[in-house]
C-alpha positions in Angstrom: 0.0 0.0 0.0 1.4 3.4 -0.9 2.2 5.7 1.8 0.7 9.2 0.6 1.8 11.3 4.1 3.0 14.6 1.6 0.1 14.5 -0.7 -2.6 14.2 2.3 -1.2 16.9 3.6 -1.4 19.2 0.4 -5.3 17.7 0.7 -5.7 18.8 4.2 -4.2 22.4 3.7 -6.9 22.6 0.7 -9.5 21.8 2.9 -8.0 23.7 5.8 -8.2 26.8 3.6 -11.3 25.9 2.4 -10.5 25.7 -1.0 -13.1 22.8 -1.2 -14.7 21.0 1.4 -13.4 17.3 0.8 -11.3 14.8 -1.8 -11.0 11.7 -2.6 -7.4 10.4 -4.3 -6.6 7.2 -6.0 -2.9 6.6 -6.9 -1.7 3.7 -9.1 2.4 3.0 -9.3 4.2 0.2 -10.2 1.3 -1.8 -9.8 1.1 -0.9 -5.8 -2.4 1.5 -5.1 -3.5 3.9 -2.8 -6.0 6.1 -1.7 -7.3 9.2 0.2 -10.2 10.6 1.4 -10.8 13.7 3.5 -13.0 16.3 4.9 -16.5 16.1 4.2 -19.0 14.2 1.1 -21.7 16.3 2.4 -23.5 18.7 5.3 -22.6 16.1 8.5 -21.1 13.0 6.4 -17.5 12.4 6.3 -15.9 11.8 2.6 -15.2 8.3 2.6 -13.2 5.8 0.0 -16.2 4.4 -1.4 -18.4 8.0 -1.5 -20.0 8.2 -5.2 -18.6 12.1 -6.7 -20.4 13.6 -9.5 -17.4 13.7 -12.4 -18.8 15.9 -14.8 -16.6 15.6 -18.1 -14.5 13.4 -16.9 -16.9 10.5 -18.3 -16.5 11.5 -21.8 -13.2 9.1 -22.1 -15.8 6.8 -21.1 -17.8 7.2 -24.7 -14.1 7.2 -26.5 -13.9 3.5 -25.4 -17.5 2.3 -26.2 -16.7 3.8 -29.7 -13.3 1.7 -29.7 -15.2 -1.5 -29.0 -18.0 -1.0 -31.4 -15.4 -0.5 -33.5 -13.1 -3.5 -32.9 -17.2 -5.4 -33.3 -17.1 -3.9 -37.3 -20.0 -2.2 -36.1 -18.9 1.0 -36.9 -16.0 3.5 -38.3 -14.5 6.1 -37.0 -14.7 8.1 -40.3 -18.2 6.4 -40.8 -20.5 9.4 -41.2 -22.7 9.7 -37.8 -26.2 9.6 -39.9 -25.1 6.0 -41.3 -26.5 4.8 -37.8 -28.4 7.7 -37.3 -30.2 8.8 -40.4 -31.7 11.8 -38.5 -28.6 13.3 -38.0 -28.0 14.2 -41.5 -30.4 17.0 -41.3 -29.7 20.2 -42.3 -26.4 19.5 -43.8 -25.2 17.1 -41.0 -24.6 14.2 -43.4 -20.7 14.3 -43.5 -20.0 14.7 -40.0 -18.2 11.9 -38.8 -17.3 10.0 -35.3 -14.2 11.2 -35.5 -15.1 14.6 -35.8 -17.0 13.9 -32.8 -14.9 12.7 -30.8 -12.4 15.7 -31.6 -14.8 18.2 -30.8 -15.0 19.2 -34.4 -18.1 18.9 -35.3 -19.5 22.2 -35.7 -22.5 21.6 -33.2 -21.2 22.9 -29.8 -24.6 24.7 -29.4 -26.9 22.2 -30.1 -27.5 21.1 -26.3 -25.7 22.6 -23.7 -27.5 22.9 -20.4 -28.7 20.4 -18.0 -32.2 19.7 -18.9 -35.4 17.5 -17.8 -36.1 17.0 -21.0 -36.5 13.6 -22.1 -33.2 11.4 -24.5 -35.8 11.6 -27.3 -36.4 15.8 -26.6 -32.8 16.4 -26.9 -31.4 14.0 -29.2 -34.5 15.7 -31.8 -33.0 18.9 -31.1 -29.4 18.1 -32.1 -30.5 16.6 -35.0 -32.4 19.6 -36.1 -29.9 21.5 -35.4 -27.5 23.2 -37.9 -23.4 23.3 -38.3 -22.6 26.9 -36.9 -22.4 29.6 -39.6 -18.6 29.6 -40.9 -17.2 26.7 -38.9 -15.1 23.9 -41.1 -16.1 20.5 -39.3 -12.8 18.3 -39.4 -10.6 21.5 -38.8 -12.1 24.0 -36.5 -12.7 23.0 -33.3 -14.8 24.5 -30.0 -15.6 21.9 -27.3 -18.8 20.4 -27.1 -19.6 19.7 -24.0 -23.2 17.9 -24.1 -24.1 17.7 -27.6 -21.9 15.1 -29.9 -22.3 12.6 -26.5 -25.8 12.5 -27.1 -25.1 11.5 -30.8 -22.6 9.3 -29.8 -24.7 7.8 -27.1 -27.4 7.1 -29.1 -25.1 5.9 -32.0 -23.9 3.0 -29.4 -27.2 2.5 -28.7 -28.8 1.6 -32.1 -25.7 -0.3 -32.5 -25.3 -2.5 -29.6 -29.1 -2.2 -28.8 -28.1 -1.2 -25.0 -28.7 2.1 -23.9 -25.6 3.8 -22.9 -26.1 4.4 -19.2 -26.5 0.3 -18.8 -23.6 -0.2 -21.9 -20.8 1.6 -19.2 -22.1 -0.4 -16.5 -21.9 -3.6 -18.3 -19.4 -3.1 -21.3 -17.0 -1.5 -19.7 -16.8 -1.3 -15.6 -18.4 -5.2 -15.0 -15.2 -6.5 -17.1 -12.8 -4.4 -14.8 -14.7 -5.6 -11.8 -16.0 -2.3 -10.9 -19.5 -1.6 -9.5 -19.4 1.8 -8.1 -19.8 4.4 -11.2 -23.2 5.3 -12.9 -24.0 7.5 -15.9 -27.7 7.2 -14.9 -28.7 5.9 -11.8 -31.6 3.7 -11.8 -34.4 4.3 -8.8 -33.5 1.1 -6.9 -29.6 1.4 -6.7 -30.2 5.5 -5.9 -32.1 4.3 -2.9 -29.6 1.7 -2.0 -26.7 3.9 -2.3 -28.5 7.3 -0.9 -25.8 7.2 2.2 -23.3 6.8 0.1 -23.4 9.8 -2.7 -21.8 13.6 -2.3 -22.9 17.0 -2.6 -20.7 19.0 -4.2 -20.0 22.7 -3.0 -19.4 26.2 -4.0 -16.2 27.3 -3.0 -16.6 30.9 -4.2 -15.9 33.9 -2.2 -14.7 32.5 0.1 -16.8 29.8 1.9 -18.0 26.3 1.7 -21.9 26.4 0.7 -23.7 23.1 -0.5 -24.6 23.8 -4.0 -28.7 23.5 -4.6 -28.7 23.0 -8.4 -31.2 20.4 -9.0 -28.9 18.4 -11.3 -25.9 18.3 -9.3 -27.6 17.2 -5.4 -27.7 13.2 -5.8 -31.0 13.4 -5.5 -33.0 10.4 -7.2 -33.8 12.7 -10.0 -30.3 14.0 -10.2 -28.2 10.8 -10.5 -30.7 9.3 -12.4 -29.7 11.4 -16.0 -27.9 10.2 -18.6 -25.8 12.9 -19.6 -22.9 11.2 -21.6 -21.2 14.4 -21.6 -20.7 14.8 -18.2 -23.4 13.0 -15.0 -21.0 10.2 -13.8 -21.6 9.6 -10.2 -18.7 7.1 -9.2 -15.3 6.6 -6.9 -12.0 8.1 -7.7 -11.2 4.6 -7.3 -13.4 3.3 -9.8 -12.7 6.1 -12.4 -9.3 4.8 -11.3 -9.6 1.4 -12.4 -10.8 2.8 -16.0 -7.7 4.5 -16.6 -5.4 1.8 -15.4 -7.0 -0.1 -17.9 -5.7 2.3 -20.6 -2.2 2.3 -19.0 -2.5 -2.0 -19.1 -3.3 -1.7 -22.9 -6.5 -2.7 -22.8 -6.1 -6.2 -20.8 -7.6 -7.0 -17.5 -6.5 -9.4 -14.5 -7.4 -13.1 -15.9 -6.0 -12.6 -19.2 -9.1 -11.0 -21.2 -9.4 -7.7 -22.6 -11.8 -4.8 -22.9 -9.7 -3.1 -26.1 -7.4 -3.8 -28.1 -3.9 -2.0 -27.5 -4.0 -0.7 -30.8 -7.4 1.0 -30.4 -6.3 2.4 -27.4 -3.1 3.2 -28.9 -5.5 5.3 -31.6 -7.7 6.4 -29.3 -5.0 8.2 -27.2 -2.6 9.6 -30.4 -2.8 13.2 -31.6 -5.0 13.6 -34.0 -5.0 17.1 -33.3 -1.9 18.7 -32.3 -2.0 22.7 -31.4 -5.8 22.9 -32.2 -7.6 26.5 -30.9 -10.1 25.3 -28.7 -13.0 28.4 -29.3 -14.7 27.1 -26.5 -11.1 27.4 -23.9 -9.6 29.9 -26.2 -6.8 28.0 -25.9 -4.5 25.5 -27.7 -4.6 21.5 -27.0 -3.6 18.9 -28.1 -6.5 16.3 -28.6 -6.7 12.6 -29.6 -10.5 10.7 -29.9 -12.5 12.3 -26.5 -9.1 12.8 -24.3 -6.8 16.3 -24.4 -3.9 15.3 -24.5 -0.9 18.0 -23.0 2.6 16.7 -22.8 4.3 20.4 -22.9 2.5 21.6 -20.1 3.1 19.0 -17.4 6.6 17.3 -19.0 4.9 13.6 -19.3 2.4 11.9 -21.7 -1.1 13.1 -20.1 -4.3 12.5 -20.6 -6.7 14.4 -18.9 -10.3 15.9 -19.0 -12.1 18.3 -16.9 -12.1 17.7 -13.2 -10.4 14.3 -13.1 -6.3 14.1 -14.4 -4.8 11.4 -15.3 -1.1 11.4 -15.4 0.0 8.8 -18.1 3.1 7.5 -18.2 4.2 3.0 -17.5 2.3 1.6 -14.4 2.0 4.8 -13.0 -1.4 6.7 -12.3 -2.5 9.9 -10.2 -6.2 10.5 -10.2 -7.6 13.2 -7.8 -11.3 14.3 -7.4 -12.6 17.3 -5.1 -15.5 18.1 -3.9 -15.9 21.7 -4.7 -16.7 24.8 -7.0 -14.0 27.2 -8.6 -13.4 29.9 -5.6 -13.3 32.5 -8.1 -16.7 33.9 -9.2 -18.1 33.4 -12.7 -16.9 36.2 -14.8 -16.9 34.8 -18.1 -14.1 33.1 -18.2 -14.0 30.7 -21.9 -15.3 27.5 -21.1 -17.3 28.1 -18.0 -21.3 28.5 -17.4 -21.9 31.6 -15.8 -24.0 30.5 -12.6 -27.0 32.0 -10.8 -27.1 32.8 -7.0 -28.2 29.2 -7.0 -25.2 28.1 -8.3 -27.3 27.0 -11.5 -25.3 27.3 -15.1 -27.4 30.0 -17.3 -28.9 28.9 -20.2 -26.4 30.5 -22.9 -22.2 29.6 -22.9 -19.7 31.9 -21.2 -18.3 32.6 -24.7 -20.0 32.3 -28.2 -18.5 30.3 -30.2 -20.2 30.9 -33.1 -19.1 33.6 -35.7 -20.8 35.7 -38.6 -19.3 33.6 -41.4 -21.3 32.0 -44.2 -21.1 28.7 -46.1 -20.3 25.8 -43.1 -17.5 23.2 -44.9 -16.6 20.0 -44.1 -12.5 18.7 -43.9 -12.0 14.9 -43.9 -8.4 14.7 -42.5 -6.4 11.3 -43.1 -6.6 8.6 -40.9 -3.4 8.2 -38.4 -1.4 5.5 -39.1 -2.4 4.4 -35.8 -5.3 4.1 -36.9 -5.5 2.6 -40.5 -7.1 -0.6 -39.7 -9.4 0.0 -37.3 -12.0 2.0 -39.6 -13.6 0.4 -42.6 
């Protein structure tokens, strides 16, 4: 078992500080784990090891690996046009958008869905379908992160596919194989009331204090944890979000022998298919591979990252830290973050609008990596 005495006190300070009100930490090296988990899950609950975190868009590596394995199955390519499974999708000059383009946040249909909404799979999925590319934007080359929108597609893509819908596909697919029964991307009724005790409220951290944020989509309540957001509702452990990425770091092959992917899918999965791209939505550049940024200048090792979990990459070695908390700093804009009402609830329109006054959407097909050659038809 790892001895973690420096980093639980960098934890502790946080919370001292009140920076955010509790974390959990799951460490993988050299094969040998450990964990953490301090200060509080909730108003008079301790954070524990096995309390289930909302992970936002951390889950979106998730939909990169159901993609691999339909894939690997023949039942799809990754530069198969999206409406090929989903004929609705070609609507209003939709037809040549692609997985990959997807995946890679290219798609030109960042505003499509955004916000957390009580509308049904069927409401929202109509809605992207309907939608249209945004006015100038070069699907395959420009790119502006889509936070809700192409993991709808893609959801239901795997779902028409493997005739699973995705919330029981992740369950079964992908965390059963790994041994793993403490992440959701929709909870259903019954396992919400048997794991009530067990899930976390996260907090706003702005100005200054700890306050339990009341935003309906974000308290673990039964209507909360039950979405299916592939984008970004995972309720799980940092262990078991752990346990996902160790898998990427084992090549795709689990304890007895078996495997979930193929190295070489994960090897394509993980490349840089786009290196230095402007992000419109971060207003920054990254580089990205298929649903993972990938930034090796910034933090001097192979890393794969998203959102609020990070992953640092590199042979049998694994950080993964998750904190219960909002940004201290109020909203003010800032590229890639919901502005938020008193309630702590993310407006309706994006921080930053990506779309510009430019007519005449194209379409770039880029060239398959080599990496990736045989693994689309």
């Amino acid at each position: 078992m790892l001895e973690l005495a420096r980093t639980r006190a960098v934890l502790e300070r946080g919370i001292a500080e009140r920076w955010q009100a509790g974390a959990q930490l799951h460490v993988s090296r050299e094969g040998e784990r450990g964990g953490l988990a301090l200060g509080l899950a909730r108003p008079g609950a301790p954070m524990r090891e096995d309390t289930l975190v909302l992970w936002f868009s951390s889950v979106k590596p998730l939909m990169s690996v159901a993609i691999g394995q339909l894939v690997e199955r023949g039942l799809v390519g990754l530069d198969d046009p999206a409406a090929r499974p989903l004929p609705e999708f070609a609507a209003n000059g939709k037809d040549a958008i692609t997985l990959r383009h997807l995946l890679t946040h290219t798609a030109g249909i960042p505003n499509a869905h955004r916000t957390w909404s009580r509308e049904s799979w069927e409401e929202i999925l109509a809605k992207i379908c309907a939608a249209e590319i945004e006015p100038g934007w070069v699907v395959g080359r420009d790119c502006g992160y889509h936070v809700a929108s192409a993991w709808y597609v893609l959801g239901e893509i795997v779902r028409r596919c493997d005739g699973r819908t995705y919330d029981r596909y992740v369950r079964e697919a992908i965390f059963a194989p790994l041994g793993v029964d403490e992440f959701w991307v929709g909870m259903s009724a019954a396992d919400h009331a048997a794991q009530r005790e067990r899930i976390a409220h996260p907090y706003d951290a702005s100005g200054g204090k700890l306050e339990p944020i009341e935003y309906w989509a974000w308290t673990g309540s039964e209507e909360a944890v039950a979405l299916c957001r592939p984008g970004g509702s995972g309720w799980g452990t940092a262990r078991a979000l752990g346990r996902f990425y160790e898998l990427l770091l084992s090549g795709g092959a689990i304890g007895d022998g078996s495997r979930v992917l193929a190295s070489d899918t994960i090897a394509c999965l993980t490349a840089c298919a786009l290196p230095g791209v402007l992000d419109r939505g971060f207003v920054t550049r990254l580089d990205r591979g298929l649903g993972f940024v990938l930034d090796s200048r910034v933090y001097g090792v192979r890393l794969v990252r998203h959102a609020r979990v990070r992953a640092s990459v590199r042979p049998r070695r694994l950080l993964l830290v998750g904190r219960v908390r909002r940004s201290r700093a109020p909203a003010r804009g800032r590229a890639g973050l919901e502005r938020r009402d008193r309630a702590g609830a993310p407006r309706g329109a994006p921080a930053r609008d990506t779309r510009r006054s430019v007519p005449g959407p194209r379409v770039v097909v880029s060239p398959l990596d080599d990496r990736c050659g045989d693994l689309s038809r």
